[in-house]
TIMI-389461 format. One line per 2 residues: their letters; for each residue x, y, z of N, C-alpha, C. Coordinates in Angstrom, 3 decimals, always signed. Example, Ala and Ser with C-alpha at 12.3 -4.5 7.8 and 13.67 -1.06 7.14 Angstrom:
<pts>
as) +13.190 -5.690 +7.800 +12.300 -4.500 +7.800 +13.200 -3.300 +7.800  +12.850 -2.250 +7.080 +13.670 -1.060 +7.140 +12.900 +0.030 +7.870
</pts>
This chain:
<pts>
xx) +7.818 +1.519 -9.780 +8.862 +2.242 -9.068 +8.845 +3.695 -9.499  +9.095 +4.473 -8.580 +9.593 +6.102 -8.741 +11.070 +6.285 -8.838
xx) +11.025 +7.448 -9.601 +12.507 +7.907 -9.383 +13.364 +7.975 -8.097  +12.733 +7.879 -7.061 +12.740 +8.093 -5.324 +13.538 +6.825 -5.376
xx) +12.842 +5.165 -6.224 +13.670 +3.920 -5.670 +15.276 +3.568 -6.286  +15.374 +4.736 -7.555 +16.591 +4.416 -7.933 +17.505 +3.520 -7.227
xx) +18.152 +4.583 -6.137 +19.017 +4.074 -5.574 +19.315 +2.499 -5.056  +17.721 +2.425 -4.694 +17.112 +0.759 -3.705 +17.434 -0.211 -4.788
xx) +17.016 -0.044 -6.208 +17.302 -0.665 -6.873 +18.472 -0.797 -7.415  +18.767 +0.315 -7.870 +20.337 -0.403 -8.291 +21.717 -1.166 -7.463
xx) +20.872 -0.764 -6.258 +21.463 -1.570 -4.733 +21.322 -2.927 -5.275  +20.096 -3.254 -5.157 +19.549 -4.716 -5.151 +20.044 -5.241 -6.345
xx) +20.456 -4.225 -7.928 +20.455 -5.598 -9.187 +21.876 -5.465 -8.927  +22.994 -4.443 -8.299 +24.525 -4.783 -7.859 +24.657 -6.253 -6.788
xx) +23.988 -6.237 -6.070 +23.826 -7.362 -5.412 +23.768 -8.932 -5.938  +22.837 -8.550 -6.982 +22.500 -9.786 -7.881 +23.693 -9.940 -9.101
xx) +24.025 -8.764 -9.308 +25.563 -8.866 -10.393 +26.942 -9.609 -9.489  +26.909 -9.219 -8.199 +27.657 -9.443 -7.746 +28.054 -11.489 -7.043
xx) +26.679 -11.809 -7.467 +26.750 -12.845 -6.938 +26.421 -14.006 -7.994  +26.641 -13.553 -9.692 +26.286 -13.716 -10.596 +27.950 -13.544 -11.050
xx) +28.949 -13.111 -10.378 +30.167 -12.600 -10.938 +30.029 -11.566 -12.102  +29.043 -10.579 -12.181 +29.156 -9.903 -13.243 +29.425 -8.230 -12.828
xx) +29.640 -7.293 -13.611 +29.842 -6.161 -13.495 +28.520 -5.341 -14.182  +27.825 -4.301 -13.222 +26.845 -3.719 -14.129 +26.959 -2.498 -14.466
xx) +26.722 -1.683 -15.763 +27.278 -0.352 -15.404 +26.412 +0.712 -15.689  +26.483 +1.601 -15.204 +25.200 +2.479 -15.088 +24.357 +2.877 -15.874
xx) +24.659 +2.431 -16.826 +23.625 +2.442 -18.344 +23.047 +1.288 -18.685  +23.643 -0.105 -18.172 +22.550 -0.859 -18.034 +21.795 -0.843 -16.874
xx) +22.152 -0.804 -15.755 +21.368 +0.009 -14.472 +20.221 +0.618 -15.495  +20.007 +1.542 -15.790 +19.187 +2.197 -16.255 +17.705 +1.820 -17.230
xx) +18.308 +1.216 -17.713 +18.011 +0.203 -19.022 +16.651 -1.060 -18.132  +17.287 -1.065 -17.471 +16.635 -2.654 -16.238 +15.691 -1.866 -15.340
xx) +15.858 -0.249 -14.973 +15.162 +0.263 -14.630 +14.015 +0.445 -15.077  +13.949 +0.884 -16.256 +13.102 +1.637 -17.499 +12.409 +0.445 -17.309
xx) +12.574 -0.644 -17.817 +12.237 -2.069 -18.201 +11.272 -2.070 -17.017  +11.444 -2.468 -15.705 +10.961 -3.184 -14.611 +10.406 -1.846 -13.828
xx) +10.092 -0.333 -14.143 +9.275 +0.384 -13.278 +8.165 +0.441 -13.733  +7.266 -0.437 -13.724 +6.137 -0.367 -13.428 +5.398 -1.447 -12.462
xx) +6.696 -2.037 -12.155 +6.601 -2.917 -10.264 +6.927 -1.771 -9.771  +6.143 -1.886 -8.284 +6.761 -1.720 -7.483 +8.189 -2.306 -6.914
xx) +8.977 -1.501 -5.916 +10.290 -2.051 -5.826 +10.337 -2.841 -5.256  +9.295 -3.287 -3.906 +9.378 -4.490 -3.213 +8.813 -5.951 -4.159
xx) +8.030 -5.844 -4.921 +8.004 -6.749 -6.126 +9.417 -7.238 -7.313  +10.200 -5.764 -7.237 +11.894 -5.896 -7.885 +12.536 -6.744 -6.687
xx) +12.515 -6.203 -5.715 +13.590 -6.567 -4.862 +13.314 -8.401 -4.739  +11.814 -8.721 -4.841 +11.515 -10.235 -4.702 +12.097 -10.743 -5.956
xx) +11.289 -10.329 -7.254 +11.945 -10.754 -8.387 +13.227 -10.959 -8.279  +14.371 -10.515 -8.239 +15.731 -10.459 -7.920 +16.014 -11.948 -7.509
xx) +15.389 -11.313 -5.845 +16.068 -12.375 -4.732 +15.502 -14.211 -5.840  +14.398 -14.055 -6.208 +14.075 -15.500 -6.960 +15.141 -15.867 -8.147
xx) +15.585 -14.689 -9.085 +16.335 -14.813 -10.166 +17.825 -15.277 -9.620  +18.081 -14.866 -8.258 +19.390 -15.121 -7.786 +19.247 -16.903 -7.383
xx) +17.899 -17.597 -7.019 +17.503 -18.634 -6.469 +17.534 -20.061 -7.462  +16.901 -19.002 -8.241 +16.718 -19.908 -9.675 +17.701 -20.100 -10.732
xx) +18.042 -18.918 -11.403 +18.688 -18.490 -12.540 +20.310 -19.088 -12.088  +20.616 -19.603 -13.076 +22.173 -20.231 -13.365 +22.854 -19.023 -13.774
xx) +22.224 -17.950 -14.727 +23.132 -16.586 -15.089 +22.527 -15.481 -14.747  +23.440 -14.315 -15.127 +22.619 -13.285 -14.764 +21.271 -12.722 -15.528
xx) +20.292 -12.280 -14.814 +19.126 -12.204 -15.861 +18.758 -11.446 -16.921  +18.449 -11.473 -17.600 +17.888 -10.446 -18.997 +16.766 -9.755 -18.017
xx) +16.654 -8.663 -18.900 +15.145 -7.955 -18.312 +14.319 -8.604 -18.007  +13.994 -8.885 -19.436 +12.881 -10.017 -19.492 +12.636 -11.400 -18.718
xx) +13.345 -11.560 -18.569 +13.846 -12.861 -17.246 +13.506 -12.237 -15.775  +13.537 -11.386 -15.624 +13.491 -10.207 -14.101 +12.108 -10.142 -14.239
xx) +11.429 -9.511 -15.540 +10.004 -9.885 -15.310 +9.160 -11.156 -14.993  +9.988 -12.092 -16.077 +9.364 -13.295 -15.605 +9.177 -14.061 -13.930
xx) +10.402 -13.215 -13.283 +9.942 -13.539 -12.277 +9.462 -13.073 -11.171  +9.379 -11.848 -11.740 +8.553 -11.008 -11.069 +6.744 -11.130 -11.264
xx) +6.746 -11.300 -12.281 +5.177 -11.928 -12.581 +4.842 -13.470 -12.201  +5.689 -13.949 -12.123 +5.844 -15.574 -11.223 +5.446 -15.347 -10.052
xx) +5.600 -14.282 -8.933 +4.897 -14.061 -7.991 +3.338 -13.294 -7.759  +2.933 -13.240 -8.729 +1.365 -12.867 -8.240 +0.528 -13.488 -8.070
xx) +0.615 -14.413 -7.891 -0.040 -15.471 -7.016 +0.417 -14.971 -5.427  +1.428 -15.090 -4.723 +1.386 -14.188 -3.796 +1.264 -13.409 -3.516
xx) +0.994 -12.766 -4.621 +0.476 -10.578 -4.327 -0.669 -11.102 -4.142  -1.553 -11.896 -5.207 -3.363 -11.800 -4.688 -3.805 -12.594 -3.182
xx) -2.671 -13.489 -2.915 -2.700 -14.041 -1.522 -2.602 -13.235 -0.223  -1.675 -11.984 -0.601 -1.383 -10.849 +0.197 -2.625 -9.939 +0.399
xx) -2.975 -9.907 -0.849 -3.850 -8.722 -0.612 -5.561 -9.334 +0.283  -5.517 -10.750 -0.384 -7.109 -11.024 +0.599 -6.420 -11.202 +2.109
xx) -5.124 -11.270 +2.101 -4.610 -11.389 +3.996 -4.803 -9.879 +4.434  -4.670 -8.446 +3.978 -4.648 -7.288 +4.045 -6.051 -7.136 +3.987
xx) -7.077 -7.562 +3.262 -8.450 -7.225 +3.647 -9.003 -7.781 +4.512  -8.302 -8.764 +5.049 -9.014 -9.398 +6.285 -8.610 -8.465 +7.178
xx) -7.373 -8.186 +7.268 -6.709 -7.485 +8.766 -7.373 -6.114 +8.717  -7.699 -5.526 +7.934 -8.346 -3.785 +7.771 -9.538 -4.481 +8.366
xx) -10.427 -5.720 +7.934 -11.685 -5.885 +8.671 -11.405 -6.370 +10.147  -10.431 -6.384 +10.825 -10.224 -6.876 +12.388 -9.841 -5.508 +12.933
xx) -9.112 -4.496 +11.764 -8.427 -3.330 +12.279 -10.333 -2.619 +12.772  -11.186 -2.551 +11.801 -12.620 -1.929 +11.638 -13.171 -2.223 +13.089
xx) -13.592 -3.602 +13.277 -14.296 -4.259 +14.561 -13.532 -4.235 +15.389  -11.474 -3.874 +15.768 -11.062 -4.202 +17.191 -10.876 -2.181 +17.307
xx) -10.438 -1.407 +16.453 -10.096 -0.126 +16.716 -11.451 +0.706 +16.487  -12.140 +0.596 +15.052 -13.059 +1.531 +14.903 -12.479 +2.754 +14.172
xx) -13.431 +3.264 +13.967 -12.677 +4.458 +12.857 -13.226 +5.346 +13.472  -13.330 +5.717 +14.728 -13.341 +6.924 +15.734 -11.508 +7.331 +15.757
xx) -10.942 +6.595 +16.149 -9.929 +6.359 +16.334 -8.625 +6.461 +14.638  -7.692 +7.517 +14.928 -6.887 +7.237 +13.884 -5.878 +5.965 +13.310
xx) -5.482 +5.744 +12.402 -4.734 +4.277 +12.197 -3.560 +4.539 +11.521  -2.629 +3.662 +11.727 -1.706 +3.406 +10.250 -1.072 +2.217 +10.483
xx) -1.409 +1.623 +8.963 -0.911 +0.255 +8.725 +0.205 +0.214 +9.049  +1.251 -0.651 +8.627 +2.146 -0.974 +8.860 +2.554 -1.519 +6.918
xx) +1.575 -1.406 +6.393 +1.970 -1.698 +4.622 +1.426 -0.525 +4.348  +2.178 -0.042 +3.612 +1.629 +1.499 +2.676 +1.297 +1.348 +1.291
xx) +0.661 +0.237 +0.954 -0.441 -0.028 -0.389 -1.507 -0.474 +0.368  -2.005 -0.948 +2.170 -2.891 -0.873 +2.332 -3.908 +0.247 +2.746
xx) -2.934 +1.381 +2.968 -3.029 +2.709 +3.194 -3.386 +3.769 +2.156  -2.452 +3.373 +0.859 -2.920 +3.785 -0.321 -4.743 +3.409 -0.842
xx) -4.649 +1.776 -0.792 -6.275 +1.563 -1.225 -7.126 +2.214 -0.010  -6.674 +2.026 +1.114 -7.877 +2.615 +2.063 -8.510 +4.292 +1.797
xx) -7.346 +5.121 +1.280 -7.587 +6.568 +1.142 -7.948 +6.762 -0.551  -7.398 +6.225 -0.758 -7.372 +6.554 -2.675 -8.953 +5.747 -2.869
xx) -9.037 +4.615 -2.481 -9.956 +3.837 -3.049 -11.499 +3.885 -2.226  -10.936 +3.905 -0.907 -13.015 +3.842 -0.508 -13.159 +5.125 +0.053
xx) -11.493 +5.839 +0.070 -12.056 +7.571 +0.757 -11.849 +7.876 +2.013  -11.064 +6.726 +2.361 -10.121 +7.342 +3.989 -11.008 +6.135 +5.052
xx) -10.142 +6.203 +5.891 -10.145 +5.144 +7.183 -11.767 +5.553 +7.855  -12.255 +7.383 +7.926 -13.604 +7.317 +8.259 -14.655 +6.847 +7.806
xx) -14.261 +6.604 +6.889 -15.479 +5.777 +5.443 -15.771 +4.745 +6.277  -14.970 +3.911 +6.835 -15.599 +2.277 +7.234 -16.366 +2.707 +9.080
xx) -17.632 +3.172 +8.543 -17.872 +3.228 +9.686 -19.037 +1.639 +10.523  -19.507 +1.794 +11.356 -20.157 +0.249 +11.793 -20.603 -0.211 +10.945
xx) -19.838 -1.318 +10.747 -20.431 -2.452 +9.613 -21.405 -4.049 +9.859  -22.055 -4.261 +8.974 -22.606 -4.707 +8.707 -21.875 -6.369 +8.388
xx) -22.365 -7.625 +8.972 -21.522 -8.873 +7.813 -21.864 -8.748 +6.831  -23.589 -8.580 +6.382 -23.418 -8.937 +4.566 -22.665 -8.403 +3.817
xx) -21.755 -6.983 +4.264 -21.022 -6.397 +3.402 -20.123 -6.845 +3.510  -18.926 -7.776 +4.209 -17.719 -8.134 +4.645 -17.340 -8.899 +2.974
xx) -17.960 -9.831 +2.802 -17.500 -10.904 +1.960 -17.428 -9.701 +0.349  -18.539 -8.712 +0.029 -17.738 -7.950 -1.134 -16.712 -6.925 -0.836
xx) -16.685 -6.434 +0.542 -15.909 -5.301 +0.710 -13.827 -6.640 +0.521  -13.727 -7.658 +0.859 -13.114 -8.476 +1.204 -12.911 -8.296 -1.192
xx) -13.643 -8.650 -1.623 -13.175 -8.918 -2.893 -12.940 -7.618 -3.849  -13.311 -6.381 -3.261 -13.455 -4.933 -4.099 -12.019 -4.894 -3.148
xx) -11.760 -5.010 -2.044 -9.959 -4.324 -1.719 -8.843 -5.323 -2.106  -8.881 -6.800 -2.194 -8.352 -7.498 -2.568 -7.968 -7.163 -4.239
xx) -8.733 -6.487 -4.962 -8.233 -6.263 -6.552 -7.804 -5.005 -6.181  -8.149 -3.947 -5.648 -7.476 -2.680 -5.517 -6.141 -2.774 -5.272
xx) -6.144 -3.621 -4.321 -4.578 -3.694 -3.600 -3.756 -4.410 -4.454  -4.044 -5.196 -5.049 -3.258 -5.705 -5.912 -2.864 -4.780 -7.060
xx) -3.728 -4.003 -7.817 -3.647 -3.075 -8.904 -2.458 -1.948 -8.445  -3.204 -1.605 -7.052 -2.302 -0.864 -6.537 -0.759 -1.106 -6.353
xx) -0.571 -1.974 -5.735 +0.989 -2.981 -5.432 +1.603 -2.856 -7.397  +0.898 -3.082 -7.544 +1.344 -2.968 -9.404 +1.893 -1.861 -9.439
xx) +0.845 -1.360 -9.280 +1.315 +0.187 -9.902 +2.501 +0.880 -9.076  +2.755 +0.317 -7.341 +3.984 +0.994 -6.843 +2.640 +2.514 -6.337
xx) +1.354 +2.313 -6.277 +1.183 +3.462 -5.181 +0.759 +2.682 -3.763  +1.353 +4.090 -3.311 +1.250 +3.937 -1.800 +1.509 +5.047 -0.911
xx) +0.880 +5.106 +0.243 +0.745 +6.217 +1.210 +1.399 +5.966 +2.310  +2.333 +6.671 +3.229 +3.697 +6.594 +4.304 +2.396 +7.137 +5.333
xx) +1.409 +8.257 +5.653 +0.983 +8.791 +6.488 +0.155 +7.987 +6.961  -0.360 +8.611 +8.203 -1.643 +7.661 +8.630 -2.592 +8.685 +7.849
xx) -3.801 +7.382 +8.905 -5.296 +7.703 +8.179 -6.013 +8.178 +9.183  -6.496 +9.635 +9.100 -7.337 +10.067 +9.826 -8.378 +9.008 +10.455
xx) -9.062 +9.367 +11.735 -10.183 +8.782 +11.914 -11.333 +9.684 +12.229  -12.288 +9.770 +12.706 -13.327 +10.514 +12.505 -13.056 +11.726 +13.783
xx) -12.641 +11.079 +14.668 -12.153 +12.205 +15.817 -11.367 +13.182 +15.368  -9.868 +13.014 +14.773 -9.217 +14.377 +14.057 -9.619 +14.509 +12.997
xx) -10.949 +14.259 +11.781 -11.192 +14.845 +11.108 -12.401 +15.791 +11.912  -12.985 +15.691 +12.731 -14.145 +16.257 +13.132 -13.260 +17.714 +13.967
xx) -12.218 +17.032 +14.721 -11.324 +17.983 +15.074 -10.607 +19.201 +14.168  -10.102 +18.869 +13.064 -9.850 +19.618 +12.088 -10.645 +20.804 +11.652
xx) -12.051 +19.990 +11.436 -12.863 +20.686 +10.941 -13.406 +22.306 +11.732  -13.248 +21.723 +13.225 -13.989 +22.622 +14.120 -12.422 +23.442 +14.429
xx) -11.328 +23.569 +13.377 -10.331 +23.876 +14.028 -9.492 +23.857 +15.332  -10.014 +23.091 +15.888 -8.700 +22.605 +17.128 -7.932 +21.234 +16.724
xx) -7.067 +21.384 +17.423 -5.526 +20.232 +17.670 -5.522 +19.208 +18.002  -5.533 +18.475 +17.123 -5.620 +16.815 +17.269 -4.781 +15.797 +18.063
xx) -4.858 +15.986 +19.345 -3.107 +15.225 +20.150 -3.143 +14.208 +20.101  -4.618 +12.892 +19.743 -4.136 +11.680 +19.885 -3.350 +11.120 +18.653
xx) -2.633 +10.073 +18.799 -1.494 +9.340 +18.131 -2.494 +8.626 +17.709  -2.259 +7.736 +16.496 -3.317 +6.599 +15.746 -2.837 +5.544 +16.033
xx) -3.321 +4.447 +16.120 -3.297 +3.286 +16.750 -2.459 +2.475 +15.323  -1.227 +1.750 +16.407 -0.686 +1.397 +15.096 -0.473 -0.386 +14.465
xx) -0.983 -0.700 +13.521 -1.843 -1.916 +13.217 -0.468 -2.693 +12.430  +0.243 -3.446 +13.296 +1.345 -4.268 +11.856 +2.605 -3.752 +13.388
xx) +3.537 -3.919 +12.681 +5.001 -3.348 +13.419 +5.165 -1.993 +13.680  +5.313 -2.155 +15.093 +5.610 -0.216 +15.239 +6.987 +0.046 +14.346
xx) +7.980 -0.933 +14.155 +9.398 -0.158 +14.005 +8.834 +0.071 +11.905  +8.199 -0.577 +11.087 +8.047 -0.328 +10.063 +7.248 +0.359 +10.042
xx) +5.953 +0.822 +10.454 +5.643 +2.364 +10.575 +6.575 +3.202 +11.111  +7.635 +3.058 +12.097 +8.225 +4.316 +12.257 +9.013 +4.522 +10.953
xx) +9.558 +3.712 +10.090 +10.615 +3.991 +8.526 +9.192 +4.774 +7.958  +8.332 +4.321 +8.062 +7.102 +5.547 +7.060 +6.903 +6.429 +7.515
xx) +6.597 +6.627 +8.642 +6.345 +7.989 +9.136 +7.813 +8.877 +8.623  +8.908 +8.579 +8.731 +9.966 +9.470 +8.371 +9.768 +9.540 +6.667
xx) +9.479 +8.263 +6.242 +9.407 +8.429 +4.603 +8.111 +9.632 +4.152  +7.511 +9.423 +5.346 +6.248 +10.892 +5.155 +6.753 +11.819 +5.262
xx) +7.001 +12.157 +6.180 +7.523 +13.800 +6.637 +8.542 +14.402 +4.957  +8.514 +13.729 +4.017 +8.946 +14.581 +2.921 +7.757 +14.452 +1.999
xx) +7.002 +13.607 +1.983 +5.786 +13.791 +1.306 +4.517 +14.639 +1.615  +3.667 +15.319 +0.805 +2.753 +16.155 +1.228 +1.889 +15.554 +1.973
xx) +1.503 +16.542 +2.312 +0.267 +15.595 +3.748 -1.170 +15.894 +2.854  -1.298 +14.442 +3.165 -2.770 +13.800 +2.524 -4.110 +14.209 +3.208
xx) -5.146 +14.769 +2.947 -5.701 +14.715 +3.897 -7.489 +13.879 +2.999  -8.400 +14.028 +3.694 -9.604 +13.125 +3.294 -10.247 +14.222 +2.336
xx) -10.915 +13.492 +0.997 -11.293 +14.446 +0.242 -12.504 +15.470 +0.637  -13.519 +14.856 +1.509 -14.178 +15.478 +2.403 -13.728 +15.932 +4.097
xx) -14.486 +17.280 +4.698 -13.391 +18.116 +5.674 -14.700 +17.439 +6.840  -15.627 +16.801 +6.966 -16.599 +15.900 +8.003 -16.856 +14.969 +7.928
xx) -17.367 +14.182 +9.083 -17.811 +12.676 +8.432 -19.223 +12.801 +8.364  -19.683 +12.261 +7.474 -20.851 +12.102 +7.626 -21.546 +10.962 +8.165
xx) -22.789 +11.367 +9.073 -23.225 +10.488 +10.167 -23.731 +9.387 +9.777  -24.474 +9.539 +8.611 -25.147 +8.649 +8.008 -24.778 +7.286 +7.492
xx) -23.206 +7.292 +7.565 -22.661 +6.725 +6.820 -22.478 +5.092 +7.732  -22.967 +4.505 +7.724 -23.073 +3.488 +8.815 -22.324 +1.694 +8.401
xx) -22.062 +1.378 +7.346 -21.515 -0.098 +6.920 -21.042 +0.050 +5.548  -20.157 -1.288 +5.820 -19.455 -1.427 +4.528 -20.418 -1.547 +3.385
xx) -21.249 -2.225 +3.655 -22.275 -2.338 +2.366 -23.004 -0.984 +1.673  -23.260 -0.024 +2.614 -23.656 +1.030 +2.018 -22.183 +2.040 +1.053
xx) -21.028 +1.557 +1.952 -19.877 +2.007 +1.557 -19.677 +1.791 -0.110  -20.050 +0.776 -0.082 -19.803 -0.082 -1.140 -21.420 +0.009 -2.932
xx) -22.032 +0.641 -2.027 -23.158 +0.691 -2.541 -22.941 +2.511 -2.929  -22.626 +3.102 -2.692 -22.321 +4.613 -2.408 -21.255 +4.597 -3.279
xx) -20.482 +3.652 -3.748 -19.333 +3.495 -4.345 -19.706 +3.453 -5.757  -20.351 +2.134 -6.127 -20.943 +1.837 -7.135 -21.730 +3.212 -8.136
xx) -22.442 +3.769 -7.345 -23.556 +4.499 -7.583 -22.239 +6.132 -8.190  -21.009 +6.358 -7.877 -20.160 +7.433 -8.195 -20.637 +8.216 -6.559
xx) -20.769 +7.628 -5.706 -20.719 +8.645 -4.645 -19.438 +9.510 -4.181  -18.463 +8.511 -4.552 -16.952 +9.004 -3.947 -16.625 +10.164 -4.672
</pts>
């Protein structure tokens, strides 16, 4: 968690005090914070909702972790469901075309980790099954850690556009729920705009396997 989720959270452990009959006060607020930011908040907010499910009292920190780490078994379940869908997003949209998820830790690994949505250009199957186990641990590490990206992801058309300086008008194709990309897109517009660490695509760049091979080698 960031200082940004304060609020979300101390929402969510009043919630859980409240239905626990207890009173919390802003110094233990704090305290439970310190403790539990290095989840992300949607990992707090689950932890919680389980401690409220389970737990006979209200929880200790340490109890909040426990059940917050009780769920990663569904984070690593999440994340090979998220590398499948980026590989249907690859073969049904293409990365001509701009994107944005609809989860912003799959957005985070796509830009932070293989180098932006133009990276996956025509792929290859033999690469599917490692590209499937190299984003599945990212995303999870990532979800840990609470990073994540609100913007979309360029595709090779407005980066090529960029480059040659003209105006990019198409909209990116949007992969998951339009109404939870629209809460990110507003959660963007206060965050800096991301852009790809390289300003072209390069042509050469043809499958996940070379992606992945280019990776290995420190290409990124």
């Amino acid at each position: 968690m960031s200082e940004r989720d304060k609020s979300r959270f101390a929402a969510a452990l009043m919630a859980a005090a409240a239905v626990f009959e207890r009173t919390v006060t802003p110094q233990v607020t704090e305290i439970y914070f310190r403790v539990l930011e290095r989840f992300s908040i949607e990992e707090v907010e689950r932890g919680i909702s389980t401690a409220c499910a389970t737990l006979k009292f209200f929880p200790k920190p340490v109890e909040l972790v426990d059940c917050i780490i009780g769920g990663q078994v569904a984070l690593e379940d999440r994340a090979h469901l998220e590398a499948t869908r980026v590989l249907t997003a690859i073969k049904e949209v293409g990365t001509y075309e701009s994107v944005h998820f609809d989860d912003p830790v799959t957005q985070a690994v796509i830009a932070q980790h293989f180098g932006g949505w133009h990276r996956f250009a025509e792929m290859r199957e033999d690469g599917e099954k490692w590209f499937i186990k190299d984003f599945a641990k990212a995303y999870a590490s990532f979800a840990r850690a609470g990073i994540k990206q609100n913007s979309a992801l360029p595709g090779r058309a407005e980066i090529e556009n960029n480059f040659r300086g003209y105006e990019h008008r198409g909209r990116p194709a949007i992969i998951g729920n339009p109404e939870t990309v629209g809460r990110m897109l507003e959660v963007a517009k206060s965050e800096p705009k991301r852009l790809p660490a390289i300003t072209r695509v390069e042509p050469g760049l043809r499958s996940i396997g070379e992606i992945l091979g280019r990776k290995s080698e420190g290409g990124f």
